[in-house]
C-alpha positions in Angstrom: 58.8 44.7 -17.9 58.1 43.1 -14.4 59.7 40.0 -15.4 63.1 42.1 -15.8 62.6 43.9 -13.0 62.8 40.8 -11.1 65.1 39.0 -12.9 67.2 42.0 -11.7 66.3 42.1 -7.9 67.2 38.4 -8.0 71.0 39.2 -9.8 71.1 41.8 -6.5 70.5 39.4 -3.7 72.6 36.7 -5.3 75.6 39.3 -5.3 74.8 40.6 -2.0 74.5 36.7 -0.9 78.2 35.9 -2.5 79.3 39.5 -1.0 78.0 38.2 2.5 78.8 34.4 2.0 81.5 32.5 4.1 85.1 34.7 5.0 86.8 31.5 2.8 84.7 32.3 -0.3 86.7 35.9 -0.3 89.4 36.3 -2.3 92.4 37.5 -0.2 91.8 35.1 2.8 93.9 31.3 3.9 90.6 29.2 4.7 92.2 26.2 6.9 90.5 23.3 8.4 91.0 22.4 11.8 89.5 19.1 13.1 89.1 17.9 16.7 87.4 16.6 19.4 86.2 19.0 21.5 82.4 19.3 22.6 79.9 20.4 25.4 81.0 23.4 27.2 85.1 22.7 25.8 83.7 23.1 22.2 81.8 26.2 23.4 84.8 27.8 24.4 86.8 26.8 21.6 84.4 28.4 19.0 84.3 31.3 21.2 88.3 31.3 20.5 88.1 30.3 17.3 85.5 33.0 16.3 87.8 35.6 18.2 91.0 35.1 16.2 89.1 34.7 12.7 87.6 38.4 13.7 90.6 39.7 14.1 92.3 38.2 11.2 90.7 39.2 7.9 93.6 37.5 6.0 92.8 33.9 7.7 90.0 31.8 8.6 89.9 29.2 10.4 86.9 26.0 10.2 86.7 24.3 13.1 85.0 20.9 13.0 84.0 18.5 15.7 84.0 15.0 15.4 82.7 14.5 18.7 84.9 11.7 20.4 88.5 11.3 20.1 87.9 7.9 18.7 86.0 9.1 15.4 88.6 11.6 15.3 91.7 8.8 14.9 89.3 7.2 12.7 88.7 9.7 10.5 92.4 11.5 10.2 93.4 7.8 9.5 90.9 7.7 6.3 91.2 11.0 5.1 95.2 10.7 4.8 94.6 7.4 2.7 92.3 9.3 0.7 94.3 12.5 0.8 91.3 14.3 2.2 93.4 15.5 5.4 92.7 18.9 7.1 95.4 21.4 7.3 95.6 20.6 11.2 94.2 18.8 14.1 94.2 17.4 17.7 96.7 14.5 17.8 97.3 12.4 20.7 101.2 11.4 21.1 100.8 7.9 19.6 99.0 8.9 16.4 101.7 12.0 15.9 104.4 9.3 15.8 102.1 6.8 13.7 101.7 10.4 10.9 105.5 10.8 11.0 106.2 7.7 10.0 103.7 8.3 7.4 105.2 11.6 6.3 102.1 13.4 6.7 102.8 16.1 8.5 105.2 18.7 9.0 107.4 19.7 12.1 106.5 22.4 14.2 110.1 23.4 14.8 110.1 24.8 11.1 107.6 27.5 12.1 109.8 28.0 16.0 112.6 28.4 13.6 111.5 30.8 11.2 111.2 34.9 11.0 107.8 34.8 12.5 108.9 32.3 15.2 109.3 32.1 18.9 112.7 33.9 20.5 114.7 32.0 22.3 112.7 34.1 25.9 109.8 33.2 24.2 110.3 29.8 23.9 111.8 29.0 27.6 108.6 30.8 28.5 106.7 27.2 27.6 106.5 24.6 30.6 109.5 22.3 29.8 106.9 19.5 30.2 104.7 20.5 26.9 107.3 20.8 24.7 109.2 17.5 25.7 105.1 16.1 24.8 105.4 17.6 22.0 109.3 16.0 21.0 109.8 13.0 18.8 113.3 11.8 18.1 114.8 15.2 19.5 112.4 17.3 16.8 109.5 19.4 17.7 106.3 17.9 15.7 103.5 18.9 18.1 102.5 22.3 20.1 100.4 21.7 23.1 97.0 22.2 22.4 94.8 20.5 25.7 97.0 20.0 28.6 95.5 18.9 31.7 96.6 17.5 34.9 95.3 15.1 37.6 93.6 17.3 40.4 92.0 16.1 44.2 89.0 17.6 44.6 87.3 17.7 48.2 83.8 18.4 50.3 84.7 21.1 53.0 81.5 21.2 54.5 82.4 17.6 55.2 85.7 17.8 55.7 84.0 20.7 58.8 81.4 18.2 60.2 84.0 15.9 60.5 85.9 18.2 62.5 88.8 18.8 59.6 90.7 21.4 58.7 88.9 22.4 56.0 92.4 24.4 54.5 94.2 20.8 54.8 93.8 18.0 52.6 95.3 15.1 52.3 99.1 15.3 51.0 100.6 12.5 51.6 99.2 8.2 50.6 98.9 7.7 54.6 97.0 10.9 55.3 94.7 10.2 52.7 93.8 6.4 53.8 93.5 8.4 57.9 90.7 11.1 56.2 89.0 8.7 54.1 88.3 6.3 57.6 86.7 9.3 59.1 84.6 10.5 56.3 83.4 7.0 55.2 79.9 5.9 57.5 77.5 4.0 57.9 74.6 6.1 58.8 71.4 3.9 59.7 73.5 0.9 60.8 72.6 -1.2 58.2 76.2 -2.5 57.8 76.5 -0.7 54.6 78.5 2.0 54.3 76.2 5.5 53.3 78.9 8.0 52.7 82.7 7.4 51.5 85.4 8.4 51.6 86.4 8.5 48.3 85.5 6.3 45.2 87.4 5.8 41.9 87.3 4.2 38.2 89.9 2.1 36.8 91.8 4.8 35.4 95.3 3.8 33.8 96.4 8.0 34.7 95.5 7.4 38.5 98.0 4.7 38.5 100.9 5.8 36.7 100.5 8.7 39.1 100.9 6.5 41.8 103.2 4.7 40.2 105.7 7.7 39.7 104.6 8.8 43.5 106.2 5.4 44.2 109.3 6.4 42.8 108.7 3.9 39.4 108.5 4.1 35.9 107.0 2.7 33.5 109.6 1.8 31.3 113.8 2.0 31.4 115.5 4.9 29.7 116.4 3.1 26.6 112.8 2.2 26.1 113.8 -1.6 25.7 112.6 -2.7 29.1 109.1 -3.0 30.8 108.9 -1.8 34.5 105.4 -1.5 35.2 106.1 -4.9 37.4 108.7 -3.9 39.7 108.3 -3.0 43.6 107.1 0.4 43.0 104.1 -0.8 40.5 103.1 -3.5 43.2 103.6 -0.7 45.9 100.9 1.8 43.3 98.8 -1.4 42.8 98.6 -2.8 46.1 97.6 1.0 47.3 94.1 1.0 45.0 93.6 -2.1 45.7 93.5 -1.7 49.5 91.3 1.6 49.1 88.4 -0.6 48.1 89.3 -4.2 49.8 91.4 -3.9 52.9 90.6 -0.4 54.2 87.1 -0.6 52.8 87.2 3.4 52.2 86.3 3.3 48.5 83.9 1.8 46.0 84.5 0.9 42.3 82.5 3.6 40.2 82.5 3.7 36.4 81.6 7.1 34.0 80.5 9.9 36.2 78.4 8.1 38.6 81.5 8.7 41.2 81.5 12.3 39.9 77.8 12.6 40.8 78.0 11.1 43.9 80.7 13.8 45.2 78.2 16.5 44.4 75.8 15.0 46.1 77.9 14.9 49.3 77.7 10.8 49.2 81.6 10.8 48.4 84.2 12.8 50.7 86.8 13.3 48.2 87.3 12.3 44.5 90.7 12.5 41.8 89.7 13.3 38.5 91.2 15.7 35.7 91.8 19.6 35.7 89.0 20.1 33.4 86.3 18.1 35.3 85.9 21.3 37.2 84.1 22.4 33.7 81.5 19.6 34.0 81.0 20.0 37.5 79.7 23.3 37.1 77.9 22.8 34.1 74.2 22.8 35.6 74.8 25.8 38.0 76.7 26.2 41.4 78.3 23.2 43.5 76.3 22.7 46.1 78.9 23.0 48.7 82.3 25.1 49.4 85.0 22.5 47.1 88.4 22.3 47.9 91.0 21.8 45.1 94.3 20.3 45.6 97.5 18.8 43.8 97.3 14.7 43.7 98.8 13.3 46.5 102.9 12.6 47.0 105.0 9.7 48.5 108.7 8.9 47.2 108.1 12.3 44.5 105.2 14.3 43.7 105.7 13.6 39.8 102.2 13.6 38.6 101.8 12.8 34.6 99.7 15.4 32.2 97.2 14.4 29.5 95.2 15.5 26.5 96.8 16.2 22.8 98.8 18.3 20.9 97.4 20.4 17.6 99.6 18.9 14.3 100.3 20.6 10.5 99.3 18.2 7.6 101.0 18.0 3.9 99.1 18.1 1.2 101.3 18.5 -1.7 98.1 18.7 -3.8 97.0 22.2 -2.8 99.2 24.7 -4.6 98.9 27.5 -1.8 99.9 24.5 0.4 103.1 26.8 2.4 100.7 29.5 2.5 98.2 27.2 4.6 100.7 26.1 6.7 101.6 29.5 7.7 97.9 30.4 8.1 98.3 27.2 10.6 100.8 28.4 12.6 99.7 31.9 12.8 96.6 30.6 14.5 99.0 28.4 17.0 101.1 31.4 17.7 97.9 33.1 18.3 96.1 30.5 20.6 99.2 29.8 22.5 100.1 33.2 23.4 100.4 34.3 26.7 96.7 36.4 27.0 95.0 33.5 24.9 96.2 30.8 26.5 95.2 31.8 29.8 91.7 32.6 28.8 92.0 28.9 27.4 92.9 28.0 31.3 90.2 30.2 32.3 87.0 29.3 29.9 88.0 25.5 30.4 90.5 24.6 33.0 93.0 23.1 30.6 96.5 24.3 31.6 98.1 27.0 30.3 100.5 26.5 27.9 103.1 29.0 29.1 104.7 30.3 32.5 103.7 34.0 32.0 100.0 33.1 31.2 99.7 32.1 35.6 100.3 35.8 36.5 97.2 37.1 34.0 94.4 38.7 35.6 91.9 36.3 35.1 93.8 33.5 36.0 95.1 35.2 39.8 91.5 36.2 40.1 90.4 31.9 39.4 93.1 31.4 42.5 91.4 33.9 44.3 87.9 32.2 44.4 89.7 28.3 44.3 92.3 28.2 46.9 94.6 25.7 46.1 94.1 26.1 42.3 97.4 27.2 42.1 99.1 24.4 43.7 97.3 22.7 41.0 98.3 24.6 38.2 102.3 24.3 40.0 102.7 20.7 39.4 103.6 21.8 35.5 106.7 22.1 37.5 107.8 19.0 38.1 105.3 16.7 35.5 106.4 14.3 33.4 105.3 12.4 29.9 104.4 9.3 29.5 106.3 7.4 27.0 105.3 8.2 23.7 105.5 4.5 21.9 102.7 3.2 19.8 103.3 -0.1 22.4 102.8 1.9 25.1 99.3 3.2 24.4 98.6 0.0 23.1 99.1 -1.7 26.5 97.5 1.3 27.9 93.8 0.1 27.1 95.4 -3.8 28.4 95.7 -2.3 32.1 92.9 -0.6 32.1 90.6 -4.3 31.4 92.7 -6.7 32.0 95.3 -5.4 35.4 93.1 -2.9 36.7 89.7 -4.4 36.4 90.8 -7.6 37.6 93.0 -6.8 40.7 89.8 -4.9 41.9 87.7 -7.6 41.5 90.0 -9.8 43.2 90.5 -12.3 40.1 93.9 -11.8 39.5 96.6 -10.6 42.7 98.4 -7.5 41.8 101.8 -9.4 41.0 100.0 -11.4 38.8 98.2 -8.7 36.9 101.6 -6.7 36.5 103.6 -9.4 35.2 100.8 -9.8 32.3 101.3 -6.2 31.4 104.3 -6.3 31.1 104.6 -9.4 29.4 102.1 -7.4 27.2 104.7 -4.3 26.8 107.3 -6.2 26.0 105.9 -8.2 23.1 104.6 -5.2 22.2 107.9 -3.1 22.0 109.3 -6.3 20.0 107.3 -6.1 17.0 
């Protein structure tokens, strides 16, 4: 008798446990599978996200997965396609979306814009021009924009007051800049070594094409045939750096965060980094100072470029709901991209929003409120631009960064020199 009675209580907790088991185990409900690459406090706020829109969808829910570095994530969306193990979507940067639509892998976002349960034409304008031209291959939308930042100053004002500088006026222009950075940098016991900086930097490929667009340059001609990372305004971007740390003397050559942790520690005046360092710097409580925030400086333009991926839609012919996945996809894009979503994105993270609309929410005016100059930040969407979106491009990318970069700094190659290699590089590069 006992023995029934328990085989009983245990056919009860194994119905409750299927009953109570995952929201993709449910008959009724889309499970997709989103990989990417987000962790730390980003991944934090994406699961937040992610948790909020599978609440409030019972039809759909979405499994996010982390594979920790964008690296392992290339690696792995490259295997699992061979295998036919792909996700129904994930982070892409530019280069690998063009690599999967070459290999038919996934399908174009415009089909979704296009349909019933699309974007309006007002709905659509409401995007920054800059993300959807990102998210453009061979005049077809493949992408949406998923984590969009841009390249940000960030300064000390308590040093900027002890130094007797308007603490409201950073640096705007290249000269003004070089003028601050003499006046913060200082060598306190008179050791002949400089104590406090100016500013310090890493051998980032971004801060240069920056300056290289400041300059009034490109990287490549219209057609895409030609390489112009070598022409006056490259020298002119390269020359500039290279001066910061050799000529003027205002700068040192950091690498990971070290130049990051020197800033909060009031060794370094001023520093560039991304939107979303603001995030990290935060991370272990207060900054220890009042921090100014401000656009990246201008010369000839103030063109700065923008970074991070786009979110893509896989095939998989296999799966016989495969449409109804896909539409499960894009309801979740439609969702994460709206206006009230994607400034709470902007908010949790500092990634840029996605649309125009999203900068006049609440809890985005109130950000502007507490960070002056946040929104000058946030208004170079404006007048951004994309890097080119060739597989030889990125490949030349990680060339700069170890073999121009590096090199000029290190005063083992002049900054003619280096450029010519690069584009030498790019140019062999866009021939094969």
């Amino acid at each position: 008798m006992r023995s029934k009675i328990f085989i009983s209580i245990l056919l009860i907790v194994s119905i409750l446990f299927v009953g109570c088991g995952k929201k993709e185990q449910q008959s009724g409900v889309t499970n997709i599978e989103f990989w990417h690459a987000m962790g730390g406090p980003l991944g934090d706020a994406l699961s937040t996200m992610v948790e909020e829109f599978n609440n409030t969808h019972s039809d759909i829910h979405v499994n996010a997965i982390s594979m920790g570095r964008y690296e392992a994530l290339s690696q792995k969306l490259m295997a699992a396609i061979v295998s036919e193990t792909q996700p129904d979507m994930a982070q892409a940067h530019e280069n690998w979306t063009a690599k999967l639509i070459d290999g038919d892998a996934i399908v174009p976002i415009e089909k979704f814009i296009e349909s019933e349960n699309g974007f309006t034409q007002q709905e659509l304008e409401d995007f920054f021009p800059v993300f959807l031209r990102s998210s453009s291959f061979r005049d077809t939308i493949w992408a949406f924009p998923f984590n969009k930042s841009v390249r940000v100053m960030y300064y000390n004002k308590d040093m900027f007051y002890r130094n007797e500088l308007d603490i409201n006026d950073p640096p705007r222009t290249w000269q003004e800049f070089v003028d601050i950075c003499k006046i913060l940098t200082k060598d306190t016991d008179g050791d002949g070594n400089n104590d406090i900086w100016g500013t310090t930097f890493a051998t980032s490929v971004w801060q240069f094409l920056n300056l290289l667009h400041q300059a009034g340059g490109r990287v490549i001609n219209e057609a895409q045939t030609e390489p112009l990372l070598n022409s006056k305004y490259g020298l002119e971007a390269l020359n500039y750096l290279n001066d910061l740390l050799n000529k003027y003397k205002v700068a040192y050559l950091s690498t990971g965060y070290d130049g990051q942790n020197d800033f909060l520690a009031s060794k370094v005046g001023i520093v560039e980094g991304s939107s979303v360092s603001m995030v990290y710097m935060q991370r272990h409580g207060n900054i220890p100072f009042n921090i100014g925030i401000s656009p990246v400086l201008k010369k000839k333009t103030k063109e700065s470029l923008i970074s991070g991926t786009n979110v893509v839609v896989f095939k998989d012919d296999k799966e016989a709901n495969n449409e109804e996945k896909q539409q499960a996809c894009w309801e979740f894009i439609k969702w994460f991209t709206s206006p009230e979503r994607t400034a709470q994105w902007s908010d949790l993270t500092y990634y840029m929003p996605v649309r125009r609309s999203a900068v006049n929410m609440s809890r985005l005016q109130e950000k502007f409120k507490t960070y002056p100059g946040l929104k000058n930040v946030y208004e170079q969407l404006e007048y951004a631009v994309v890097p080119p979106q060739l597989s030889a491009w990125f490949e030349t990318r990680k060339y700069i960064q170890e073999h121009v970069l590096e090199k000029v700094f290190r005063d083992r190659l002049t900054p003619q020199q280096a450029l010519d290699k690069a584009a030498e590089h790019l140019k062999e590069r866009l021939e094969e």
